[in-house]
N, C-alpha and C positions, 0 to 999 in steps of 0.2 A: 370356505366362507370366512376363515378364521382370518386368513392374512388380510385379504381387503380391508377387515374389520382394522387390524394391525397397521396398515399404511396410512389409513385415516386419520389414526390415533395421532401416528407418526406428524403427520402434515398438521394435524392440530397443535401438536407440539412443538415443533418448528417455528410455525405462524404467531403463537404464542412468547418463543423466545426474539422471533422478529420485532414482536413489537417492546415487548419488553426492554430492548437491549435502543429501538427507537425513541421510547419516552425518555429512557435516561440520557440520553445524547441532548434530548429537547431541553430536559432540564438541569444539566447540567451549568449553561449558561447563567442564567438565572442565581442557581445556587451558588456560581464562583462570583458574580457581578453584588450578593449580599452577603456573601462573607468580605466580600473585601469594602463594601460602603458601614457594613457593623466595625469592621477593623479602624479603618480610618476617623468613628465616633471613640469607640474605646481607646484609640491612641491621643488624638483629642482631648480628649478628657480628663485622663491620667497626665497629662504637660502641662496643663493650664491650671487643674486643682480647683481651687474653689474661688476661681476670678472672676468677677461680677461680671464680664464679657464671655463670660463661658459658653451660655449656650449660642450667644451670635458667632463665636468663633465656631463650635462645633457644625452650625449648619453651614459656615462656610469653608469649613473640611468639606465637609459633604459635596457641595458646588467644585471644589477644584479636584475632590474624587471624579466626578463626573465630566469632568471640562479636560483629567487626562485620559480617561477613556475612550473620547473624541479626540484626542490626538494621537491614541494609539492606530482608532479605526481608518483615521482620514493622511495621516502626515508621513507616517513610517513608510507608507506604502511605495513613495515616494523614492527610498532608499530600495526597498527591497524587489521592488517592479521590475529592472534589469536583470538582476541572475536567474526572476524564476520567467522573465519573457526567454532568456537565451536558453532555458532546459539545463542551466548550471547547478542550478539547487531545487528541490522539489520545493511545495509549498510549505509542509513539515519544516523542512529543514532548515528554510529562511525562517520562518516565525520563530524557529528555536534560537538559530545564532542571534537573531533582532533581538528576541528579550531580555536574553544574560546581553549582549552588549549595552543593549540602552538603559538596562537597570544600573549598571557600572559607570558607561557615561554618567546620568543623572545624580548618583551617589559621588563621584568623585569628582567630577570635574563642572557642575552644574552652578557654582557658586557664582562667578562675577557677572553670567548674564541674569539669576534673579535679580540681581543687585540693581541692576538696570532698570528691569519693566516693574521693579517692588518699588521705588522710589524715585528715580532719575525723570520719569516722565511727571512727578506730578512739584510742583515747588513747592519748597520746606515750610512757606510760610501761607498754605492753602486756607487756614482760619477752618479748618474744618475741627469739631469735634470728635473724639473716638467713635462714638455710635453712627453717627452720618460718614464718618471714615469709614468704617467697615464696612456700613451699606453700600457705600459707592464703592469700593472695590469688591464685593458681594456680588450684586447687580453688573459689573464687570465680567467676572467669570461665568454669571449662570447666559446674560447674552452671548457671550463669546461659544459657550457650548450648546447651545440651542443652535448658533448657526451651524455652526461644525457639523452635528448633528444633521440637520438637513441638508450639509451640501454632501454627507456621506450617504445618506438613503437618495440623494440624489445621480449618485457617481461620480462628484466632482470633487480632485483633489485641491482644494481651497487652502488658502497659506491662513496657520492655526497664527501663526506671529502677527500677520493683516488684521484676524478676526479678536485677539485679545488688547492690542495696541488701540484697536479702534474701541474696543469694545473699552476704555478705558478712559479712554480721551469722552467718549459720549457720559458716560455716568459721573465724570469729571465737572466735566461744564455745565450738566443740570445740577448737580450738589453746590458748587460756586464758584458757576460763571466759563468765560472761555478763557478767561486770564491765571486760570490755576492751572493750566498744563503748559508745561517746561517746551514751546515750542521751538527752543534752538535743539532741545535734543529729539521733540519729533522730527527736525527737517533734517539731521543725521542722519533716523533711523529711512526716513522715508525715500532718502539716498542710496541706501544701501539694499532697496527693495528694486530699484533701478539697477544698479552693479553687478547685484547678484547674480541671477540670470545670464548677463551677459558675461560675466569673470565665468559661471560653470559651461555657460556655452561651448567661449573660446576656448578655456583649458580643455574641455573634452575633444573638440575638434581638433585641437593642436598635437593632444595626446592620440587618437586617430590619426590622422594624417602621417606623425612619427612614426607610428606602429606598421602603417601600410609600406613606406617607404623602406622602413628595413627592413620587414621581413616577408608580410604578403606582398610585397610585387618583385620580391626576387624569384631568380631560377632556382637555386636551392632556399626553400622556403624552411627546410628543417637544421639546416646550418645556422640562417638569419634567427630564427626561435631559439636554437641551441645558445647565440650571443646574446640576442638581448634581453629575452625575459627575465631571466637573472638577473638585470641591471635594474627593468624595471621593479621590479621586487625589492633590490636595495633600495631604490629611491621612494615605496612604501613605508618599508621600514624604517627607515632613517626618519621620514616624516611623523609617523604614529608615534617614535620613542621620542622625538624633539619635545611633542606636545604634552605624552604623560610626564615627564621630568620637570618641563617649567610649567605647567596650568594644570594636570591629572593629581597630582601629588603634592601641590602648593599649600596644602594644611597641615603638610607634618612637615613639609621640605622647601627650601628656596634656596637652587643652586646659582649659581651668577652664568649667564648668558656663556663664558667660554666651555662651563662644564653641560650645558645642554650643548651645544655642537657637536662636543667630545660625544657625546651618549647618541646622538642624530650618525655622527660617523659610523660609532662602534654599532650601532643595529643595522646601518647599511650595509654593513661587513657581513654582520653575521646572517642577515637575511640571503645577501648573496650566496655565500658560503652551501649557507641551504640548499638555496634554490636551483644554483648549478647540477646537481648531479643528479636534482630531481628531472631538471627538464632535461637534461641526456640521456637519463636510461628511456626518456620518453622518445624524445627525437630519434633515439634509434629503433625502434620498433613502430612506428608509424608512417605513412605514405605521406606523398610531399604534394596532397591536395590541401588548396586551402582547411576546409573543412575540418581535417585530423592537425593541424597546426592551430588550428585555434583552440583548437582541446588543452594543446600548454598554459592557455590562461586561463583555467579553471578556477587550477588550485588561487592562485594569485587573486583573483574576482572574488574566494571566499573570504580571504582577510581582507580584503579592499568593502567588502560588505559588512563584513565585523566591524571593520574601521568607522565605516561612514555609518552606521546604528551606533558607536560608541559614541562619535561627533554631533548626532542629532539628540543625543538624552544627553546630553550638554550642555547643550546649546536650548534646547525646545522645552524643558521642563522647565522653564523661565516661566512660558506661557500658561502652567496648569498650577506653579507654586508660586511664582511672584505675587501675585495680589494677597495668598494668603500669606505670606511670609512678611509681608508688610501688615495684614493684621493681624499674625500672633507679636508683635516687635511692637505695635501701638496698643494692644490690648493688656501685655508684659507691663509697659512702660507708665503705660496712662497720657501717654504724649504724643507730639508728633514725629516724625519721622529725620528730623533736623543731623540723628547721627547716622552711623552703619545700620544696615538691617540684621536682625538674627536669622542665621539661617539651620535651625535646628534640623539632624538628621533624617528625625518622622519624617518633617515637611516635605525633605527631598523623596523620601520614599513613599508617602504617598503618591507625589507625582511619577518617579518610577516604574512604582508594581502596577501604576494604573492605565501609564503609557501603554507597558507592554500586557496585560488586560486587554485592553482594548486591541491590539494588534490582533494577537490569539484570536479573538470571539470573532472582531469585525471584519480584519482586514484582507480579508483573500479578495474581494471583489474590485477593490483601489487598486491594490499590487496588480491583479492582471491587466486591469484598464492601462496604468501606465509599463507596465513592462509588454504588452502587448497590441496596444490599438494606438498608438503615435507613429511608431516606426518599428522593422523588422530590427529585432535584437541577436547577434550571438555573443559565444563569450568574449571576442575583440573589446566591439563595441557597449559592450554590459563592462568591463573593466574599463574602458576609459571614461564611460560615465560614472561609475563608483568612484575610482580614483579624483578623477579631478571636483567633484560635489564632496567629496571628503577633505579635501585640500581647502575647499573656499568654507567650510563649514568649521574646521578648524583655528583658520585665523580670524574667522568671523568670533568663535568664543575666544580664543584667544586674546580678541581684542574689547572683550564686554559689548558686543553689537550684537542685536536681538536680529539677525536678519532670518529671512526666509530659507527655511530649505525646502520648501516648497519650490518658490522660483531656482533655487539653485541647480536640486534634480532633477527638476522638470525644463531648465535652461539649458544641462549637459545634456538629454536626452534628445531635447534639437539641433542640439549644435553638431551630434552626432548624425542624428538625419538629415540636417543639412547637407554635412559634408558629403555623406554618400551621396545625396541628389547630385549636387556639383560635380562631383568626379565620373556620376554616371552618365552625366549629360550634357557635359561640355568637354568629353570628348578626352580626358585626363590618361595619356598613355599610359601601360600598364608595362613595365618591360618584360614581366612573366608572360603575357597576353599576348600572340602576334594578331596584327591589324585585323578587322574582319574584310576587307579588301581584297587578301592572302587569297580568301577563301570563298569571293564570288567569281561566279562562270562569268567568258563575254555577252553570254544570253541573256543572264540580268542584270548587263548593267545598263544603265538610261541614257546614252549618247556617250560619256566619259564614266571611267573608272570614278572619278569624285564624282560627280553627278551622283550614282546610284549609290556610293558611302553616303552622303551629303543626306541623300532622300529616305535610306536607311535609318541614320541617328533619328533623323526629324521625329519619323515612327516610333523609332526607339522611346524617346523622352517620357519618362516617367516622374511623376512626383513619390518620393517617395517617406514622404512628412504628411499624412492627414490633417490636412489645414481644416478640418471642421475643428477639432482638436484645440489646437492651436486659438481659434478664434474664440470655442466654446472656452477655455482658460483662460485666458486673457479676460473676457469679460467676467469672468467670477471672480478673478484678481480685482479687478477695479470697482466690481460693485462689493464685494466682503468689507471694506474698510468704513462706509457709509453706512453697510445696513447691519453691520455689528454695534456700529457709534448708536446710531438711533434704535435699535432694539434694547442696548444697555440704560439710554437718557429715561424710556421708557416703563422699564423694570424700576430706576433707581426712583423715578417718580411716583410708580404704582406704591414700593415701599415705602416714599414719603408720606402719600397720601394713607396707608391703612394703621403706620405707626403714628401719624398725627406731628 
């Protein structure tokens, strides 16, 4: 009688640690989501001192605490959707490289595109005062994350650059007018929302189609891996060191244009150097199916994914610290914005820690969407969409331009599906591949040997891009811009109206 009594006990204790160990998982969230919003009042607080703007400045810490948590949950995913559709990275493991890279981006290289959406969109002589200054960029950020917000509990990866841009331009022109926003530098930015997409497309497709041509459509597939991926690796490299030397490190360092080349050279070297003898002790020990040859671009897809998370908190923490970085510099000043904007350290780490916050808590359901429901991924086609979204995301900050990396990875990741449709269905010989012609009897064929190829492909033809997809994006793209503007004109009216 004893032992049953004892199993019981047993399974009540069990049951008991189940849940136990279940609530703290539930509230863990929670807890990491108000220690970091009490962090960013206390950091806040402590910067500003006893400035009559204090507590408006502090609730709008608060606002762009909240507005990068929506971009952690909605935008990275974007980047990190490829390695964990190809099974390169588990989901752990992307969230981890994502957050130390985008904290790093953000912190070191995040400066000239604040600069941009902190003050370039609005013109220096807006006649706004500080108080109606701050509400209107205030009223900016908390629209901008309210939509985010919903198109993430929606499952739509929505460009956060679209939704704060607009959201900016709307509580702009209700505070004064449509003539205060600088729109020769909207019709830049809104160029670059067109480019983008297509610039990560075709790099990705081009960088596919290369890939395929050397090395998957040879007969020796592990020779062709053995040459090139180590080339492509140098040509990472050398990429990622050009940009920390002249834009990563530009606040303690300004080398002159021959000595970044030099540094772009010497990391292609040594990347190479590397990667050679990684990817031949691999080549040798592997079979020469496709399959186990694309297992050489693992490694290379992991820093191509550090890369492109370094690139995106660069470049995207513009969108959760720019408006507040424009009101700690007019709250600082007591003026307007007529010089440089400050861009104090906090500001960038709040937007940071909150980016990658928000990735952590939110983001596993975006990441699968896009690394999985577009198009089939491995690790080929997951490293040419990394690589080349990293390459347009880089000259995009490089160049102080707010663009999309939304459209950008989510433009390489079609252009990649694309390409395979193309090749699978217009018939693109394979010279590894002998015909499937080779390999019909005369019993099935349909009057002539082409005839029954012919009536074959027909069958064959697959799409292999989910154009629901596709259409569902696309109209989230075009409506985010309008219904950020007028959810911000709204807010910024609501607070006109209750401050009088």
């Amino acid at each position: 009688m004893g032992k049953p009594s004892l199993d019981k006990d047993l399974k009540k204790v069990g049951h008991l640690a189940t849940a136990t160990g279940s609530l703290s998982r539930s509230l863990a969230a929670p807890g990491l989501l108000i220690i970091f919003m009490v962090g960013s009042i206390a950091t806040t607080s402590l910067a500003l001192g006893d400035s009559s703007h204090t507590t408006l400045v502090v609730f709008a810490a608060v606002i762009a605490a909240y507005m990068a948590l929506n971009i952690g949950a909605n935008d990275v995913a974007n980047n990190m959707g490829p390695a964990v559709g190809s099974r390169v990275l588990s989901m752990v493991g992307a969230i981890t490289i994502a957050a130390v890279a985008e904290t790093a981006g953000a912190i070191l290289a995040g400066g000239d595109v604040v600069s941009t959406v902190a003050k370039d969109l609005i013109v220096k002589d807006h006649g706004l005062a500080v108080d109606p200054f701050i509400r209107m960029m205030m009223a900016a950020l908390l629209a901008a994350g309210l939509w985010l917000h919903l198109a993430t509990y929606l499952g739509a990866p929505v460009s956060t650059t679209h939704a704060i841009i607009g959201a900016v331009m709307g509580s702009a022109s209700m505070a004064a007018g449509l003539e205060v926003v600088n729109w020769a530098v909207m019709g830049k930015i809104a160029a670059s929302w067109v480019i983008s997409p297509i610039c990560g497309g075709l790099i990705a497709a081009a960088l596919l189609g290369l890939v395929k041509w050397l090395v998957v459509f040879r007969e020796d597939r592990r020779g062709a891996a053995k040459r090139w991926v180590p080339v492509l690796v140098a040509l990472m490299a050398g990429v990622f060191a050009m940009y920390m030397v002249s834009k990563g490190l530009s606040r303690v360092w300004k080398p002159d244009a021959a000595t970044v080349w030099a540094f772009g050279a010497l990391f292609s070297v040594l990347g190479f150097a590397v990667a050679r003898p990684l990817v031949a002790r691999r080549a040798a020990v592997i079979a020469n199916t496709r399959k186990d040859v694309a297992g050489c671009f693992n490694i290379p897809l992991i820093f191509a994914v550090g890369l492109l998370s370094f690139a995106h908190g660069a470049n995207d923490v513009a969108n959760a610290v720019g408006p507040l970085a424009a009101i700690v510099s007019v709250a600082r000043t007591e003026a307007g914005l007529a010089g440089e904007v400050a861009l104090p350290i906090w500001v960038l780490a709040i937007g940071a820690f909150g980016i990658s916050l928000g990735l952590s808590l939110f983001g596993p359901r975006l990441i699968r969407t896009v690394g999985e429901k577009i198009t089939k991924m491995d690790p080929i086609r997951a490293y040419c969409v990394a690589l080349s979204a990293a390459v347009t995301v880089l000259v995009a900050s490089a160049m102080g331009l707010p663009v999309s990396s939304t459209h950008i990875a989510i433009g390489a990741v079609f252009g990649v599906g694309y390409l395979r449709e193309f090749l699978t269905n217009k018939g693109v010989p394979n010279p590894a591949i002998k015909p499937r012609s080779m390999f019909l009897e005369p019993s099935q064929l349909n009057k002539t040997p082409e005839d029954a190829l012919r009536n074959y492909n027909k069958r064959e033809k697959r799409r292999l891009v989910r154009r629901q997809h596709v259409y569902g994006i696309a109209a989230a793209w075009v409506v985010t811009v309008p219904a950020a503007a007028l959810l911000a004109a709204v807010i910024y009216a609501s607070m006109r109206w209750v401050v009088g």
